[in-house]
C-alpha positions as CSV (number, residue, x, y, z in Angstrom):
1,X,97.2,97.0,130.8
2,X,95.5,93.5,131.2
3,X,94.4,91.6,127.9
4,X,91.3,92.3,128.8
5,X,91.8,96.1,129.2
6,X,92.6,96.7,125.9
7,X,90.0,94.3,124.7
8,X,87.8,96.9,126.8
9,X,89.2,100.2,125.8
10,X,89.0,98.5,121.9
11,X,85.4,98.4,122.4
12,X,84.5,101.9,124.2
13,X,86.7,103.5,120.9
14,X,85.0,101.6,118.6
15,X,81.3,103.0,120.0
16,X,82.4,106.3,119.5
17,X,84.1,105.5,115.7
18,X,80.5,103.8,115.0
19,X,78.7,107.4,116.2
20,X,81.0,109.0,114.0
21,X,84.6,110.0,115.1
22,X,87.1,109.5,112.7
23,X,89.9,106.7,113.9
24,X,92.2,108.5,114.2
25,X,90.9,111.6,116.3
26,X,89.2,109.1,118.2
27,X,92.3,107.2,119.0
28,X,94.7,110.1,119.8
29,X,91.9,111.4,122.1
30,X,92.0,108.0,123.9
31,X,96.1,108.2,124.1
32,X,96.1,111.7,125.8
33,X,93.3,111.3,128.4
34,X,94.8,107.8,129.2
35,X,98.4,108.3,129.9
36,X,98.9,105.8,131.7
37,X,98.8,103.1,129.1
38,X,102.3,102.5,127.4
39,X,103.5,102.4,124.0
40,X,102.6,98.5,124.1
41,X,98.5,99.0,125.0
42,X,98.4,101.9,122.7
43,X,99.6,99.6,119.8
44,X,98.0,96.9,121.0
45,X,94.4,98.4,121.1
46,X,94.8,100.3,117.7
47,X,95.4,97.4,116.4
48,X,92.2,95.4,117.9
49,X,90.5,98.7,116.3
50,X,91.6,98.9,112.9
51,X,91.0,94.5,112.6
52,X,87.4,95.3,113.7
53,X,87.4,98.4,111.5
54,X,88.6,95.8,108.3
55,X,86.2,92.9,109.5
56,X,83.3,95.4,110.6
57,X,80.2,93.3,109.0
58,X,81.7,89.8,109.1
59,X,82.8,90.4,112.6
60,X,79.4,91.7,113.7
61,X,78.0,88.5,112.7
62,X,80.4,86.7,114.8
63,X,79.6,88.6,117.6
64,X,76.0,89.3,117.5
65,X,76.0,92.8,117.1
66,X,77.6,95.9,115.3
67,X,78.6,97.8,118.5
68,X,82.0,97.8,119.8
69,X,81.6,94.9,122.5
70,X,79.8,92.6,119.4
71,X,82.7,93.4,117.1
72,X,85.6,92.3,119.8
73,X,83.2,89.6,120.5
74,X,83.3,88.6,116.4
75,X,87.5,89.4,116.9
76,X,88.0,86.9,119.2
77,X,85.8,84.3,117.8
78,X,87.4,85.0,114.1
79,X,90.6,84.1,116.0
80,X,89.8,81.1,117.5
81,X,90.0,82.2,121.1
82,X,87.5,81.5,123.8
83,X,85.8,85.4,124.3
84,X,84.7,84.1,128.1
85,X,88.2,84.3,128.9
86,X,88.1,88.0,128.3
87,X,85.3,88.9,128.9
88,X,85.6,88.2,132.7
89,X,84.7,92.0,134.8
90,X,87.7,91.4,136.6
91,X,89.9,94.8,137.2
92,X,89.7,96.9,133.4
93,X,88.1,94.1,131.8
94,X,84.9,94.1,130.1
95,X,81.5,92.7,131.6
96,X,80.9,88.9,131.7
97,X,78.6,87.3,128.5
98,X,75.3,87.6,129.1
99,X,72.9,85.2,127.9
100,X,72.0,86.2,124.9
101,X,75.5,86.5,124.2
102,X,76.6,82.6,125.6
103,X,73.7,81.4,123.2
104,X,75.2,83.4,119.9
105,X,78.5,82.4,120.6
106,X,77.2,78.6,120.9
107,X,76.2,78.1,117.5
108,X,78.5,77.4,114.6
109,X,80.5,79.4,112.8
110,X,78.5,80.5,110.2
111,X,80.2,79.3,106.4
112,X,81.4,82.1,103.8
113,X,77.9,82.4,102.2
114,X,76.4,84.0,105.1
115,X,79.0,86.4,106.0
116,X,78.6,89.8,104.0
117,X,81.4,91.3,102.4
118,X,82.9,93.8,104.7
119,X,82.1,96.9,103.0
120,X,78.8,99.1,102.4
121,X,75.7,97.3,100.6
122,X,76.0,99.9,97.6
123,X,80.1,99.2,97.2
124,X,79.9,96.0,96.2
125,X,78.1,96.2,92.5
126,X,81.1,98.7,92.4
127,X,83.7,96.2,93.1
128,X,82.2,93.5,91.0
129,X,81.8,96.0,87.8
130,X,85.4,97.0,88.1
131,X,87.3,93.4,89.5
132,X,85.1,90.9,87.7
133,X,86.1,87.5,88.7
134,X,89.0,88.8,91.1
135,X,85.8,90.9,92.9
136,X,85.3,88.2,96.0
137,X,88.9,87.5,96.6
138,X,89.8,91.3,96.7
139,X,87.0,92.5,99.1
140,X,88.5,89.2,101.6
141,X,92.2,90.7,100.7
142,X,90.6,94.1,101.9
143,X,90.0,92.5,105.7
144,X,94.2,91.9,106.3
145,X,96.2,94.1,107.4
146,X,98.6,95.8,104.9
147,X,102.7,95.2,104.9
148,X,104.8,97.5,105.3
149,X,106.9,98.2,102.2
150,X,110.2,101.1,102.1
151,X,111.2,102.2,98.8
152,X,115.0,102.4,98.5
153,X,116.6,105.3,97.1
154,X,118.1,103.5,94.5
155,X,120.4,107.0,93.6
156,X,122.5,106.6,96.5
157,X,122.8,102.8,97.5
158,X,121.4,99.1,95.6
159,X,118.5,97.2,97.2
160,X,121.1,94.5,98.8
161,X,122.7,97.3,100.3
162,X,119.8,98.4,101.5
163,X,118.8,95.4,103.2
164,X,122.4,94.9,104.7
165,X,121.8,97.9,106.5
166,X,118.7,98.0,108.0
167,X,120.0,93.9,109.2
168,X,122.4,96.2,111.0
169,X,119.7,98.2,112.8
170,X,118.0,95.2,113.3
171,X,115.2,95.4,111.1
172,X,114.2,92.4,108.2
173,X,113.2,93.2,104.9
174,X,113.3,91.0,101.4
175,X,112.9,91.9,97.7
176,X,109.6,92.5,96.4
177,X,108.9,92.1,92.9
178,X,106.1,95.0,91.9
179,X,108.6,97.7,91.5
180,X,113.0,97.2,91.5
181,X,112.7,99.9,94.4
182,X,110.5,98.1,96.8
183,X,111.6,95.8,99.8
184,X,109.1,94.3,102.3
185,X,109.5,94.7,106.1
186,X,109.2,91.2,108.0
187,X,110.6,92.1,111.4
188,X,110.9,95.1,113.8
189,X,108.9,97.8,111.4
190,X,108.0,100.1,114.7
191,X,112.5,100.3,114.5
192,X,112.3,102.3,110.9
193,X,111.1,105.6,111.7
194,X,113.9,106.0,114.5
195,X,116.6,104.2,112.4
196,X,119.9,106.2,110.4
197,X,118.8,104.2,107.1
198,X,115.8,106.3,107.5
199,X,117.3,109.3,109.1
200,X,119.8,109.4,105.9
201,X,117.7,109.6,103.7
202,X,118.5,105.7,102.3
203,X,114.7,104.6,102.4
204,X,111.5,105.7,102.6
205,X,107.6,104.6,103.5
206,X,105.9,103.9,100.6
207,X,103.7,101.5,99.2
208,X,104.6,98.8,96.6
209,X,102.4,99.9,94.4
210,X,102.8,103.1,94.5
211,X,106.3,102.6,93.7
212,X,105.4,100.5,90.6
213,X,103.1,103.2,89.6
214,X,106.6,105.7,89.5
215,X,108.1,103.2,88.0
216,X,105.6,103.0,84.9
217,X,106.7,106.7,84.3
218,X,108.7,107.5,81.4
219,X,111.1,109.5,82.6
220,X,114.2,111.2,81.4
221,X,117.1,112.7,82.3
222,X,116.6,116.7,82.4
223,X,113.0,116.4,82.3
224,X,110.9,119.5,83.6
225,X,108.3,117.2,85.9
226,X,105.6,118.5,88.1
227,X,103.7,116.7,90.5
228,X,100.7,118.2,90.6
229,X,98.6,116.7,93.5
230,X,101.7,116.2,95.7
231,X,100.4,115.9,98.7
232,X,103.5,114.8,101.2
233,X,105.7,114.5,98.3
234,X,106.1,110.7,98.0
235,X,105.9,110.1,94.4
236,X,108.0,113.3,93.5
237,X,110.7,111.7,95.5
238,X,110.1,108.6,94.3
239,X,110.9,110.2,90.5
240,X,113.9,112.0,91.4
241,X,115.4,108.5,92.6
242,X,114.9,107.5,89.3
243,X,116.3,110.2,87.3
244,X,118.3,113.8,87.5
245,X,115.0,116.0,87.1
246,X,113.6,119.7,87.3
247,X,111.3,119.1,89.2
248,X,108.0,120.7,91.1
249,X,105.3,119.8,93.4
250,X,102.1,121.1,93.5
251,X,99.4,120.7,95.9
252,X,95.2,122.2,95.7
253,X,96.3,122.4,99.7
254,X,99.4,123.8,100.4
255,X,99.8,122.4,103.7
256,X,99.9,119.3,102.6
257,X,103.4,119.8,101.2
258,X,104.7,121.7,104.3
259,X,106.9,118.3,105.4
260,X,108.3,118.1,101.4
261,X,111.4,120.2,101.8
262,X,112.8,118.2,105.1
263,X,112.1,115.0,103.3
264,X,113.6,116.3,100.0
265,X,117.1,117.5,101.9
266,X,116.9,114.2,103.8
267,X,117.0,112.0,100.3
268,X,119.2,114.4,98.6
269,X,117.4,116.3,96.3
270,X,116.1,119.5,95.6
271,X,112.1,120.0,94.6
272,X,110.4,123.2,93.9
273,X,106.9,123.7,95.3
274,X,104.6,126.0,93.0
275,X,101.5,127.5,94.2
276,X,98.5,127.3,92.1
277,X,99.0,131.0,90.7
278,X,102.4,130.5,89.9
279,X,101.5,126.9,87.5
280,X,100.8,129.0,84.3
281,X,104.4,130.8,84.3
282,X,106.1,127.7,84.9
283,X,104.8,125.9,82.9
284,X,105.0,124.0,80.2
285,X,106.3,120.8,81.6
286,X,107.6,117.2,79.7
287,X,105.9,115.2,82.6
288,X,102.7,116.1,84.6
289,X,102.1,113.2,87.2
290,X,98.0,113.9,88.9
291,X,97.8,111.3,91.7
292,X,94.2,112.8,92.0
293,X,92.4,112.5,95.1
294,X,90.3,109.6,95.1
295,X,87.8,106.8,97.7
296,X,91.1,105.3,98.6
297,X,89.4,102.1,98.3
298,X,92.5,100.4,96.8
299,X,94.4,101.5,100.5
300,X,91.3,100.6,103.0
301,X,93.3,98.2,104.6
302,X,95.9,100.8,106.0
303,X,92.5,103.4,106.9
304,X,89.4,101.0,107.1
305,X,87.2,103.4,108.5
306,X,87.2,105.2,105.3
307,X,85.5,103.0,103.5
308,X,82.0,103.1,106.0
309,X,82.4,106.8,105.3
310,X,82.3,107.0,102.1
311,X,78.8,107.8,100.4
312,X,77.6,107.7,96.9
313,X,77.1,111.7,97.2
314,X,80.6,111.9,98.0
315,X,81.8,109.5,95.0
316,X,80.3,112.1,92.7
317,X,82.2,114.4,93.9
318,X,84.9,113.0,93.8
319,X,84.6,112.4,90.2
320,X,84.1,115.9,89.0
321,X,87.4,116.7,90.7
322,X,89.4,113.9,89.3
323,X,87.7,115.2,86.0
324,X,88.2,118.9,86.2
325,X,92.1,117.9,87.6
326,X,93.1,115.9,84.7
327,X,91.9,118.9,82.5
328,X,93.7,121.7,84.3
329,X,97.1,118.9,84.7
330,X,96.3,118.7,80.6
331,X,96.9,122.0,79.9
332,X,100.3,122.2,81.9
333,X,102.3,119.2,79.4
334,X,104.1,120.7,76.6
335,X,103.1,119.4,73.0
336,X,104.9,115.6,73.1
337,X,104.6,115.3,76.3
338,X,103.1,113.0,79.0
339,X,100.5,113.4,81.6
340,X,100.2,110.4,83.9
341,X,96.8,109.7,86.0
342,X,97.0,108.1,88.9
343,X,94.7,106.7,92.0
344,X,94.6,104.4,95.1
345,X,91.3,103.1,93.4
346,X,89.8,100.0,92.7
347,X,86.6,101.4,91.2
348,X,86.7,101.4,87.6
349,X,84.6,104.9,87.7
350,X,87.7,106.7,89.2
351,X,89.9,104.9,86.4
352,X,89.7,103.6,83.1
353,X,86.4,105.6,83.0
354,X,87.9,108.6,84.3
355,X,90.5,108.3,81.6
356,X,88.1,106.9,78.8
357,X,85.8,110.4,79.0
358,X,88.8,112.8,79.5
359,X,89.8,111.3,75.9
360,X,86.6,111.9,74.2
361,X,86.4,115.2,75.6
362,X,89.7,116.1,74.6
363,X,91.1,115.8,71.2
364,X,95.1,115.7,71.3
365,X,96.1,112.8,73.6
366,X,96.7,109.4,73.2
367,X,96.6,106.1,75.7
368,X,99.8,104.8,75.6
369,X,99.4,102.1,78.4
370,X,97.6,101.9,82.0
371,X,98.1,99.2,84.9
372,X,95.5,98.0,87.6
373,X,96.5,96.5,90.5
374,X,94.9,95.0,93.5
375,X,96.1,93.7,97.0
376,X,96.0,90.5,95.3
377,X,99.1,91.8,93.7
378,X,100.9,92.6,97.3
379,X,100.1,96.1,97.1
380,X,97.8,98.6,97.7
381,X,95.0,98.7,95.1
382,X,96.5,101.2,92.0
383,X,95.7,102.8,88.7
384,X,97.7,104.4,86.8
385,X,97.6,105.4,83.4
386,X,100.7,107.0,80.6
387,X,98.8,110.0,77.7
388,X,100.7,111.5,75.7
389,X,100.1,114.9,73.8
390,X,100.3,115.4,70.1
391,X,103.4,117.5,68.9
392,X,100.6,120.1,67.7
C-alpha cells in the first residue's frame, strides 16, 4: 500500500470508531476483509489510528473537523508534513483538499491555549482534582505513544543477562529505574513475541509501573498469596519472581485467566486458579493483591479509544465495584496480614478515595504506605496502596 492508502484506510476506520466500534474490532475487521495489505500497512495504519485516537480533539482542530479525514488532516499537520502531498486521489489515496480545507490548513498553527486537552469536557476537573500542578503536563503525556517495557524474571537470570540475550536476538533494551525488574525496549519490539527469551519464559510484557506496583508488595518467602482480580495473570507472575509463594489467582471472569497456566509453565512456576466458590475454603491468605477493575485512564495511551468511551454513569459504576471488591478481598487476609489495592488510575476517586472510605467503613486495617504514579514517571499511570489487618 501507497502512503496515501493507509492515510486512506486510517481515515475510513476512524469514521466507523467515531460511530462507535471499538478499535480493536474495528481494526481486525479491516485486516480480514483486506487481505491484501501486509504486515507493514496493517502496522502502519493502526498506528495512524491509535495517534489520532491519543490526539482526537487537538488533532480535530488541526484539521478542521472531528471525522476521520479532519483528524489525518490534524496528523499530518501535527507532524510537520504538507497534507496536499497525500491527499492527492491518485490510485488508494484520499480525495484532493477542497477549499474549505486549503483555507483551514492556511492559517497558523493555533498556540497551546486554544487546543483542548485531548480528553472528554467532564475528565478534566477530574484530572486537575487528582494531579494538581502535574494535571496539564499529564493529559499532554497522555497523547504519546507508550514504550514498551519486559519485566525480567529475575528468579532465573539478572537484568544484564537479560539484556545480553535479547542483543543476541537482535532486540535493544536498557535499565529502567521504576522497578529492579523492568527494562525498556528501544529497538525491534515487533521481534519479542517470536523470540526464545520470551519463548523461555526469561521475560515478559509488562508495564513499568505495574512492575513497581509488585515490587511495593511485602512479600515473603512461603506466603499463601492470592491474586484476586487476576485477569491474564501478570502480576501473580510478577510475585512469584520475587519470592517462593503459594500462590492463587482469582478472576470475577474466569476466562480471563484461561492463558494463566501456559504462561505460568513457560516462567517456571506453578499458580492455582480458585473459582469464586471455592475463595472461602481456601482461604485465609497472608497477602490479597485486588488490581480492581478501573477507567484505565493511567494506560490510555496503550487503548486511547477508551477514554472517549468512558461516561460519568459508567465511573459510578465502577466505583461500587472497586468498593464492594476491596470488601470481599478484606475478608480473605488472615488477621496480620496485608491486602494491597491496586489501579491503572489516575483519578483520585478510584484511589486514595477509594482507600480513604474503605477505612472508615471498616475498622481493623491500617494504611501502611500507597504510591501514585503518572506517565510523567515513564510508566503507565498507577495506584497502589499496602493495609494491613490487626492481629485481632
Amino acid at each position: 500500500m501507497t502512503p496515501g492508502a493507509r492515510i486512506a484506510a486510517a481515515a475510513g476506520l476512524l469514521d466507523r470508531i467515531l460511530a462507535g466500534a471499538a478499535a480493536e474490532q474495528a481494526l481486525t475487521t479491516w485486516a480480514r476483509a483486506n487481505r491484501y495489505a501486509g504486515s507493514g500497512d496493517r502496522a502502519a495504519i493502526r498506528d495512524h489510528v491509535f495517534d489520532a485516537l491519543r490526539c482526537r480533539r487537538s488533532f480535530a482542530v488541526l484539521g478542521g473537523a472531528e471525522t476521520g479525514r479532519g483528524l489525518m488532516l490534524g496528523a499530518l499537520r501535527a507532524a510537520g508534513r504538507d497534507p496536499a502531498s497525500l491527499f492527492t486521489g491518485e490510485g488508494h489515496a484520499p480525495a484532493p483538499l477542497s477549499e474549505a480545507e486549503i483555507s483551514h490548513l492556511s492559517k497558523p498553527l493555533p498556540n497551546d491555549a486554544e487546543v483542548p486537552p485531548d480528553l472528554p469536557d467532564w475528565l478534566v476537573p477530574l484530572f486537575r482534582e487528582g494531579l494538581g500542578a502535574n494535571a496539564a503536563a499529564v493529559m499532554a503525556a497522555l497523547r504519546q505513544r507508550a514504550p514498551v517495557f519486559l519485566r525480567v524474571n529475575l528468579s532465573r537470570l539478572t537484568r544484564d543477562e537479560a539484556i545480553a540475550r535479547l542483543a543476541a536476538e537482535g532486540i535493544v533494551a536498557r535499565p529502567h529505574p521504576l522497578a529492579n525488574s523492568v527494562l525498556q525496549v528501544t529497538e525491534n519490539a515487533r521481534k519479542i513475541q517470536s523470540g526464545d527469551c520470551y519463548a523461555q519464559g526469561l521475560v515478559e510484557l509488562q508495564d513499568a509501573a505495574s512492575q513497581a506496583v509488585v515490587e511495593m508488595l511485602p512479600l515473603r518467602p512461603g506466603m499463601r498469596v492470592l491474586d484476586y482480580c487476576a485477569g491474564g495473570g501478570g502480576k501473580t507472575l510478577a510475585m512469584a519472581a520475587r519470592a517462593p509463594l503459594t500462590l492463587f489467582a482469582h478472576d470475577a471472569d474466569p476466562g480471563r485467566m484461561a492463558d494463566l497456566p501456559v504462561r505460568a509453565a513457560r516462567a517456571g512456576v506453578r499458580v492455582e486458579r480458585l473459582a469464586t466458590a471455592a475463595l472461602v475454603n481456601a482461604a485465609p491468605f497472608d497477602l490479597v493483591l485486588a488490581d480492581v477493575p478501573c477507567s484505565g485512564s493511567g494506560s490510555w495511551r496503550r487503548a486511547p479509544d477508551a477514554k472517549w468511551r468512558l461516561t460519568p454513569a459508567r465511573l459510578d459504576d465502577l466505583l461500587r465495584v472497586q468498593a464492594a471488591i476491596l470488601q470481599e478481598a478484606a475478608r480473605r487476609v488472615a488477621p496480620g496480614g496485608v491486602l494491597a489495592y491496586a489501579t491503572c488510575s489516575l483519578l483520585a476517586a478510584e484511589n486514595r478515595q477509594q482507600v480513604a472510605a474503605f477505612l472508615a467503613a471498616v475498622p481493623g486495617w491500617h494504611l501502611v504506605q500507597d504510591r501514585r504514579l503518572t506517565p510523567l514517571d515513564g510508566g503507565d499511570g498507577f495506584y497502589g496502596a499496602i493495609l494491613t489487618r490487626k492481629m485481632s
